[in-house]
FISETI-845214 format. One record per residue (C-alpha): residue number from 0; x negated, y, z negated. Coordinates in Angstrom, 1 decimal. Layout:
N
pt i = NUM, c1 = X, c2 = Y, c3 = Z
...
//
This chain:
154
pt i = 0, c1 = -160.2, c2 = -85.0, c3 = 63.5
pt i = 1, c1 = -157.1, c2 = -83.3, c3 = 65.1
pt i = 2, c1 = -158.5, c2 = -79.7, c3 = 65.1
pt i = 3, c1 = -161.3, c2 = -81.2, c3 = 67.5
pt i = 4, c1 = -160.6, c2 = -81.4, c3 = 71.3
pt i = 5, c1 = -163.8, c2 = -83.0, c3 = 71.8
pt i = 6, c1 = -165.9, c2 = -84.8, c3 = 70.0
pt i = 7, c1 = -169.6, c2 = -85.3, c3 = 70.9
pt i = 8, c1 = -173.6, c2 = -86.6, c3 = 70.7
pt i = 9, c1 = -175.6, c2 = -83.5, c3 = 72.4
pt i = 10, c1 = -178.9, c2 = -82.2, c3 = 72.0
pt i = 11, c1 = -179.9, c2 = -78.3, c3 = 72.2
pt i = 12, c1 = -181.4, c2 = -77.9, c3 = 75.5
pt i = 13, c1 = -180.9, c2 = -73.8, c3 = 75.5
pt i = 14, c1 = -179.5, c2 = -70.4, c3 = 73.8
pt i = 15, c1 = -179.5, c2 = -67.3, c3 = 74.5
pt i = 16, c1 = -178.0, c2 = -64.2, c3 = 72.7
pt i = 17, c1 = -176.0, c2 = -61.5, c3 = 74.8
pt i = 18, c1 = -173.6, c2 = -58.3, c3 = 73.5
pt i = 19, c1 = -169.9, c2 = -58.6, c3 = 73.9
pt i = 20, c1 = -167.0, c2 = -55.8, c3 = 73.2
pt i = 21, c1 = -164.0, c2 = -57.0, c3 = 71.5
pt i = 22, c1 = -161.5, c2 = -54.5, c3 = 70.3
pt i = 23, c1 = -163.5, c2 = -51.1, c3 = 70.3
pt i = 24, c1 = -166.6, c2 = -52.9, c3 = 68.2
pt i = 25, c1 = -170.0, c2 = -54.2, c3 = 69.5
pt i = 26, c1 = -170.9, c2 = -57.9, c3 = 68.6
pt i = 27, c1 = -173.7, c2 = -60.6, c3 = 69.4
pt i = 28, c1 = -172.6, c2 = -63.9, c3 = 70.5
pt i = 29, c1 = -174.8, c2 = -66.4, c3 = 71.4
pt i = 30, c1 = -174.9, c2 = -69.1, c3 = 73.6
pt i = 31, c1 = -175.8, c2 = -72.6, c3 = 72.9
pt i = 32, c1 = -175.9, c2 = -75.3, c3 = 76.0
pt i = 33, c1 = -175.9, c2 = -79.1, c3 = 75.2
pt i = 34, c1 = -176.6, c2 = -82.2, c3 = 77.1
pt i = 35, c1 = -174.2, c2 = -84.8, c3 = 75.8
pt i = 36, c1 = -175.8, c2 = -87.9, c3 = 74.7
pt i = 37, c1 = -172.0, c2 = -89.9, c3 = 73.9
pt i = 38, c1 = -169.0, c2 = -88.6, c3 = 74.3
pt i = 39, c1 = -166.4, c2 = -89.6, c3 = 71.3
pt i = 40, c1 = -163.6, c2 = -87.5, c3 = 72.4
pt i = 41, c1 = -162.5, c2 = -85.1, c3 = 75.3
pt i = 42, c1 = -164.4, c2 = -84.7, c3 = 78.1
pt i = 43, c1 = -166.9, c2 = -82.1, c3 = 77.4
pt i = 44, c1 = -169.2, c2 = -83.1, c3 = 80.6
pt i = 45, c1 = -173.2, c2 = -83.5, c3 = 80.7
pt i = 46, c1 = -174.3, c2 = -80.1, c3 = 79.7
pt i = 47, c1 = -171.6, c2 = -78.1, c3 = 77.3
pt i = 48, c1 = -171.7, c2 = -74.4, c3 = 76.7
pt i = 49, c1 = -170.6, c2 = -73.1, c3 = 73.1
pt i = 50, c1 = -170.6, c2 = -69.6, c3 = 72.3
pt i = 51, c1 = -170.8, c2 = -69.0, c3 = 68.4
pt i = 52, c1 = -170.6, c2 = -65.3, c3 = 66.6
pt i = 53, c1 = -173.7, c2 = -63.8, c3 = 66.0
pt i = 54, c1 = -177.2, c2 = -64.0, c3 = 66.6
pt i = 55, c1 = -179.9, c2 = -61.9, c3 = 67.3
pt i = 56, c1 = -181.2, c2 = -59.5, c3 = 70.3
pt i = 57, c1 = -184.1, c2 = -57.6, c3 = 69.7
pt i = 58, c1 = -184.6, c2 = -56.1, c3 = 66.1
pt i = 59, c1 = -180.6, c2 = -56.1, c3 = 66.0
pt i = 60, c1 = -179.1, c2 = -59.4, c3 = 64.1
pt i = 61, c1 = -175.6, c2 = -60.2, c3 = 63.0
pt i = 62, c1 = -174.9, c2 = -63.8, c3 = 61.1
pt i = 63, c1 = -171.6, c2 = -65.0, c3 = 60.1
pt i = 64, c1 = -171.4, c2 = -66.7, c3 = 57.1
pt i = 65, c1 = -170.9, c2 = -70.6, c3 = 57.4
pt i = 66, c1 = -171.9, c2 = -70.5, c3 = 61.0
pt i = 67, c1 = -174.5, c2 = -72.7, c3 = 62.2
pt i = 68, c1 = -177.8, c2 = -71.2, c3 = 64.0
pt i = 69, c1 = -179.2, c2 = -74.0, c3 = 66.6
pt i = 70, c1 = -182.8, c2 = -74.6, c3 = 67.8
pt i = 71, c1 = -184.2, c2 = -76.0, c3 = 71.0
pt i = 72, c1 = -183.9, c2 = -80.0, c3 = 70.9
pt i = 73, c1 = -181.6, c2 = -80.0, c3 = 67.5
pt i = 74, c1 = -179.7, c2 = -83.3, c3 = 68.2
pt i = 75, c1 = -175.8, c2 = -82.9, c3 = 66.5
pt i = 76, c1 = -172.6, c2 = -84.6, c3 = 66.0
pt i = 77, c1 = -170.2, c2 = -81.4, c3 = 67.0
pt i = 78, c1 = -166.7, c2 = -81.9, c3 = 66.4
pt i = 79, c1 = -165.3, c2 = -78.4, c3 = 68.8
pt i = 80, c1 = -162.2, c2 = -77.3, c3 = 68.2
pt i = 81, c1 = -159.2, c2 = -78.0, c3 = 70.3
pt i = 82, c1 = -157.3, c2 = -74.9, c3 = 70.0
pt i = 83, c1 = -160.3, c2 = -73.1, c3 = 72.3
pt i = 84, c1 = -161.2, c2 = -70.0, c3 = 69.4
pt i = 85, c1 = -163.1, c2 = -67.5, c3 = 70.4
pt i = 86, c1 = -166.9, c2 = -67.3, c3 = 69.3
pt i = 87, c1 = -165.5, c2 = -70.1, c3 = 66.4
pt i = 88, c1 = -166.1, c2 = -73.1, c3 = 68.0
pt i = 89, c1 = -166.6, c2 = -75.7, c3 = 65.6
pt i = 90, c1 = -164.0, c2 = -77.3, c3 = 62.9
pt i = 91, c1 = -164.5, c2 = -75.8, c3 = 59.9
pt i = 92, c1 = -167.7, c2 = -73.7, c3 = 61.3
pt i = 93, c1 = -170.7, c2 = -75.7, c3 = 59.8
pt i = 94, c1 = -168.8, c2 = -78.5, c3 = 58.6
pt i = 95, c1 = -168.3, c2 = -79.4, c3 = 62.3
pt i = 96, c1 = -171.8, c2 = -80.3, c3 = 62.9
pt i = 97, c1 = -173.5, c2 = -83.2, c3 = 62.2
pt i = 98, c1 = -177.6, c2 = -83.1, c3 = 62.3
pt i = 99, c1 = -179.0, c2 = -86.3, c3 = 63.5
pt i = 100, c1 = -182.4, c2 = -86.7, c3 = 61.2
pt i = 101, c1 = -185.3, c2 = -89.0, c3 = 62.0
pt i = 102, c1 = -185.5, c2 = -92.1, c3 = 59.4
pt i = 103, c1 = -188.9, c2 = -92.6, c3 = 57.8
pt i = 104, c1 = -192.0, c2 = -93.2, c3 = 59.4
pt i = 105, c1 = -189.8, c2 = -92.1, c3 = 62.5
pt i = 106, c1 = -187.8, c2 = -94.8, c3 = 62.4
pt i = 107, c1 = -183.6, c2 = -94.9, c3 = 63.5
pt i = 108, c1 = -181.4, c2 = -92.1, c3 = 63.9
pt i = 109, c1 = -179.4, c2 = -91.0, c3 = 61.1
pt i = 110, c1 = -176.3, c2 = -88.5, c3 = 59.9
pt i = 111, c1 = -176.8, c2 = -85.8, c3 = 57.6
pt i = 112, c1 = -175.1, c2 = -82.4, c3 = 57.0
pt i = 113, c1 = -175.8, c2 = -79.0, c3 = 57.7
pt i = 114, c1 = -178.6, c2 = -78.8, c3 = 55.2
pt i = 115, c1 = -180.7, c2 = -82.1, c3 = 56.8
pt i = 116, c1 = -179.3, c2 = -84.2, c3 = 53.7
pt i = 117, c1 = -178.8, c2 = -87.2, c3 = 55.0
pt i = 118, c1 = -175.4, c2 = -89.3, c3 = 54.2
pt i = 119, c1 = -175.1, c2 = -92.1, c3 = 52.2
pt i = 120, c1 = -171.6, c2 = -92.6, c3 = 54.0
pt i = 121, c1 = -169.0, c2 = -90.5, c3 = 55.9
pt i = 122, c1 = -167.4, c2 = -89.7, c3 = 52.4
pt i = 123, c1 = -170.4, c2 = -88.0, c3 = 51.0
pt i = 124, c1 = -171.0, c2 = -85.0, c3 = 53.4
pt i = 125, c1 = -168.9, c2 = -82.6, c3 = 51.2
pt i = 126, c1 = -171.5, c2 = -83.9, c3 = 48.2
pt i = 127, c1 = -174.0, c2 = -85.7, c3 = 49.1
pt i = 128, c1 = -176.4, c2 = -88.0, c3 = 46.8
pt i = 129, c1 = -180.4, c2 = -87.7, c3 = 46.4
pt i = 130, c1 = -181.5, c2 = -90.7, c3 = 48.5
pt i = 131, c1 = -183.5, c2 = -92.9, c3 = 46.6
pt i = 132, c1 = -186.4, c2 = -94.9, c3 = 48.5
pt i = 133, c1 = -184.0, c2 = -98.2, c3 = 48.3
pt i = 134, c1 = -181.2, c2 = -96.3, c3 = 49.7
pt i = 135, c1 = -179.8, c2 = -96.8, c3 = 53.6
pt i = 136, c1 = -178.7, c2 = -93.7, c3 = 55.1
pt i = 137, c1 = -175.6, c2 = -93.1, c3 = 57.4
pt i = 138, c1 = -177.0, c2 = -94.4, c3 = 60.7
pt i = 139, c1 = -176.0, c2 = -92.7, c3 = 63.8
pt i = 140, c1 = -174.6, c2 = -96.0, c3 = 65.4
pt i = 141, c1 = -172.4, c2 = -96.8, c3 = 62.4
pt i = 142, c1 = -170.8, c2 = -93.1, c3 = 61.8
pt i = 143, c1 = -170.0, c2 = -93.0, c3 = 65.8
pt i = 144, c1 = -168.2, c2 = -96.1, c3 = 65.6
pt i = 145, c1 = -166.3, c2 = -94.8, c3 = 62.5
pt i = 146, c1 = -165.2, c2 = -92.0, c3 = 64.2
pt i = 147, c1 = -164.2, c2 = -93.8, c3 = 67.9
pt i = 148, c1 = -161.9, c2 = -96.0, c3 = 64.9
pt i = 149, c1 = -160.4, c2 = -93.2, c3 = 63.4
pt i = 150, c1 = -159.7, c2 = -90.9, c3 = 66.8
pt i = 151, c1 = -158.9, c2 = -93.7, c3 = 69.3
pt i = 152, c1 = -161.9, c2 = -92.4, c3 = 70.8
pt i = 153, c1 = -163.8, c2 = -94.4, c3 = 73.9
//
């Protein structure tokens, strides 16, 4: 919780892919803007800008391996790192983003990790359980507050 400078709620409202030169080579970055939804630490604003490494322009596509890809209206907990990297924005590259997931029948918002699993608590996104149909997943509401206890958040 350190690494991150900010801590927030934001849905994907746009991204875009562009060509950068860093040290003699050619590289895709792409952009990804979010409207912040709650703000848990920092001060990110309404509408944050991330630029991640890779992507895809035309037929040309470079991917990183453990970085996140984002779609339009994806809604995330993104824990962005403090120490302002480069094209690396996240802690721990995926491990930095939390999806938000829909419950059944539309129901609630709830936490799950990169691969939609959704969390049975905040200890179980490195392994996470096969929910049974009595299980209660992470809500939203209750992994927020965990983490405004643990960072002295707002």
């Amino acid at each position: 919780m350190d690494a991150a400078g900010e801590i927030f709620v934001g849905q994907v409202t746009a991204q875009s892919a562009r060509w950068v030169d860093r040290g003699g080579r050619r590289l895709i970055v792409t952009d990804v803007t979010f409207r912040a939804e709650q703000v848990l630490k920092g001060s990110p604003g309404v509408l944050r800008t991330l630029t991640f490494l890779g992507g895809r322009i035309g037929e040309m596509r470079q991917e990183v391996a453990g970085m996140p890809s984002f779609m339009i209206g994806d809604r995330d907990v993104l824990f962005v790192r403090a120490d302002g990297a480069s094209f690396l924005p996240l802690v721990g590259l995926f491990h930095g983003r939390f999806r938000i997931v829909t419950g059944r029948n539309g129901i609630g918002d709830f936490v799950a990790n990169s691969a939609r699993q959704p969390l049975l608590t905040t200890a179980s996104y490195a392994n996470p359980a096969r929910l049974r149909a009595t299980d209660n997943p992470l809500r939203l509401d209750e992994f927020v507050d965990s983490i405004r206890r643990v960072s002295g958040g707002r």
